[in-house]
C-alpha positions in Angstrom: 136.5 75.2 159.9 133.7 76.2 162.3 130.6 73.2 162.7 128.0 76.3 161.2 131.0 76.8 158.3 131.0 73.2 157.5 126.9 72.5 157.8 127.1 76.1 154.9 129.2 74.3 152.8 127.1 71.1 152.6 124.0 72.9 152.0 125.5 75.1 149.2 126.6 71.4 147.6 123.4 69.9 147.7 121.7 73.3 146.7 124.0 72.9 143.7 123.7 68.7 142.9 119.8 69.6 143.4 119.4 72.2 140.7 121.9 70.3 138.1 119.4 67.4 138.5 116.8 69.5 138.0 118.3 71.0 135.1 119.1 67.8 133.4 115.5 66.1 133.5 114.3 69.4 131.6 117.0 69.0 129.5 115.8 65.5 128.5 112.3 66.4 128.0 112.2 69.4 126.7 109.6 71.0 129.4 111.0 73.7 131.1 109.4 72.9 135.0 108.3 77.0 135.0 106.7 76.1 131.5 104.5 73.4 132.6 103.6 74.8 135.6 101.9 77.9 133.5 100.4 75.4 130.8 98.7 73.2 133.6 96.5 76.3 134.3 95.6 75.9 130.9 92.3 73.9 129.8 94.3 71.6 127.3 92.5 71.0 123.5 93.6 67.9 121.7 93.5 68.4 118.3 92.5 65.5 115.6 92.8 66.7 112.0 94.2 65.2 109.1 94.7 68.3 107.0 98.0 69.1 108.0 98.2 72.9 106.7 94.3 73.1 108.9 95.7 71.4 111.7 98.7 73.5 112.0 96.7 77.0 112.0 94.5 75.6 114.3 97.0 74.0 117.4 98.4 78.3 116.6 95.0 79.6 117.3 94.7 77.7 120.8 98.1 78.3 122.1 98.1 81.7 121.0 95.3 81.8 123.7 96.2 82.9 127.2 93.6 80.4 129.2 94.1 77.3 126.4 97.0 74.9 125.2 97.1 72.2 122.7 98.3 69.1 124.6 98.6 66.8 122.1 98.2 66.4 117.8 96.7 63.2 115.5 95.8 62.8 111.9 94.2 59.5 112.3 91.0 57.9 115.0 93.2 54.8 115.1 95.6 56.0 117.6 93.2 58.4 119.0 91.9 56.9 122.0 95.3 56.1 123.4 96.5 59.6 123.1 93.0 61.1 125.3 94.5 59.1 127.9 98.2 60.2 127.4 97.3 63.7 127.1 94.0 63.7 129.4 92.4 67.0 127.4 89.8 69.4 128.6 88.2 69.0 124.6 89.0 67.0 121.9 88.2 68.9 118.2 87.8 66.0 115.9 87.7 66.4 112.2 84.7 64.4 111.2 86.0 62.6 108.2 89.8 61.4 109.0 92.2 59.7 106.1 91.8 56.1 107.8 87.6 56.2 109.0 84.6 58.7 109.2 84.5 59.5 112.8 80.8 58.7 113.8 81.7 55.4 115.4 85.3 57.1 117.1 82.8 59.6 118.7 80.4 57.0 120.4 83.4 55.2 121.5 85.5 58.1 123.2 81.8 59.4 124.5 81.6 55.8 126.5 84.9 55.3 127.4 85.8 59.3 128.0 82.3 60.5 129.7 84.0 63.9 130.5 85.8 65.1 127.7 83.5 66.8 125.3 84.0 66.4 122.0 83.8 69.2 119.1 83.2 68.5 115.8 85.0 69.7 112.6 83.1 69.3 109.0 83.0 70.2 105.6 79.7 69.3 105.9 77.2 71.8 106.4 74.4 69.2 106.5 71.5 69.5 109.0 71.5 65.4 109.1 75.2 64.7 109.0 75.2 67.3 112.0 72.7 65.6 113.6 74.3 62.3 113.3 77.3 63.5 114.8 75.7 65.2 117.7 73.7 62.2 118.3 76.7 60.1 118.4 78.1 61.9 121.6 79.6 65.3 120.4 78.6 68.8 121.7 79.7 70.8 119.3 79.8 71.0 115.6 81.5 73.8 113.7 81.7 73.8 110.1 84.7 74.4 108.5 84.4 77.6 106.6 83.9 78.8 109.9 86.0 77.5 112.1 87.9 81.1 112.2 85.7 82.6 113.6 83.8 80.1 115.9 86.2 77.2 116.8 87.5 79.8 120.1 83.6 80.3 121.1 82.5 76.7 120.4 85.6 75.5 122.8 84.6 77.8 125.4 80.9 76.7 125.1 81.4 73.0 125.3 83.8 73.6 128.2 80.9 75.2 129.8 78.5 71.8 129.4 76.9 73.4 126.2 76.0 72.1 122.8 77.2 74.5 120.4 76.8 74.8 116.4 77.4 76.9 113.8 75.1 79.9 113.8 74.4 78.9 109.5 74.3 74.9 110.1 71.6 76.0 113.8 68.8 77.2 112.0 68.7 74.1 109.2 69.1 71.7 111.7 66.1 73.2 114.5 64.1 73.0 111.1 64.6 69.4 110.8 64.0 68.8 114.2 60.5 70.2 114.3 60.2 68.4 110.9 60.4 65.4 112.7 58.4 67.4 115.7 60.7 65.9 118.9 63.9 67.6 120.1 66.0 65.8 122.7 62.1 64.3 124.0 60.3 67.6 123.6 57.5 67.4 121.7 58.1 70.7 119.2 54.9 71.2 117.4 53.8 74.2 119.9 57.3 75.3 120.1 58.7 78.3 118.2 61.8 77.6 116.0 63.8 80.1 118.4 63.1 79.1 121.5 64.2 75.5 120.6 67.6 77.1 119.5 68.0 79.1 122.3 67.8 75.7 125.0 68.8 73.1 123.1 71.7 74.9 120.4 73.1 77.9 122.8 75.0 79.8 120.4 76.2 82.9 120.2 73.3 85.6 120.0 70.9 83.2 119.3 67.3 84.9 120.6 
């Protein structure tokens, strides 16, 4: 056998060893290579929900989505924190009242420890102060529930952008309470027009 016949045969061995091994360490974790290649394009949602049936529908919703993937699933804030840094998500939806805690005190923690990673809040609440609360707490978003279908893809996309987003119903009640109280985010309101404040401070969806 020829020196450049020998040196082929090698290569084709190696060529061969290389893409068993390959083969094998997606075999043990279930991540095809080509798979998480695509889904690293992806900005990646980590879903917190402890309605299973809710939580289900909506990890479908995101990865049904050509520029989003759901990188991670809890029903609980205890075990929350720990999974932001396993799965490092672009956006964390966090259903504001979990089985174990209401989240209010799980948002001001992941806000300090996870500057980066908005947070999006899901409620059955449609109250202007409960909102409030939560947005005050650290979250940029807050979408009610009964409209989550139709908004949860748009409030994403808006708090991936550095917006604060809520939902168009929940807006107007809670700019009304703000110029109640006649200060939004240290602007004094009482010369300000109810529409104006929604369009800076709430930017949702044809709100003008």
């Amino acid at each position: 056998m020829t020196l450049r016949a020998t040196a082929n045969t090698k290569l084709q061995k190696t060529s061969k060893q290389t893409s068993l091994h390959k083969a094998s360490s997606a075999a043990k974790t279930n991540q095809p290579p080509v798979a998480a290649g695509r889904d690293a394009e992806k900005m990646r949602i980590l879903v917190v929900e402890d309605n299973g049936f809710l939580r289900k529908g909506l990890i479908s919703l995101i990865n049904r989505q050509a520029d989003l993937v759901c990188c991670g699933e809890a029903d609980t804030a205890a075990g929350t924190p720990a999974l932001v840094v396993e799965a490092e998500p672009h956006v964390v939806v966090l259903d504001l009242r979990l089985k174990d805690v209401e989240a209010f005190e799980l948002i001001a923690s992941l806000t300090r420890e996870f500057p980066v990673v908005p947070i999006l809040i899901l409620s059955q609440s449609g109250e202007a102060a409960v909102a409030e609360r939560a947005l005050r707490a650290g979250a940029r978003g807050y979408v009610v529930k009964q409209d989550a279908s139709e908004e949860i893809l748009v409030a994403i996309w808006a708090v991936l952008q550095g917006k604060l987003y809520v939902s168009r119903d929940l807006a107007g009640r809670l700019v009304h309470k703000l110029l109640q109280n006649s200060v939004v985010a240290g602007l004094d309101c009482r010369d300000q027009g109810a529409d104006l404040i929604a369009l800076r401070y709430f930017p949702i969806k044809n709100s003008v």
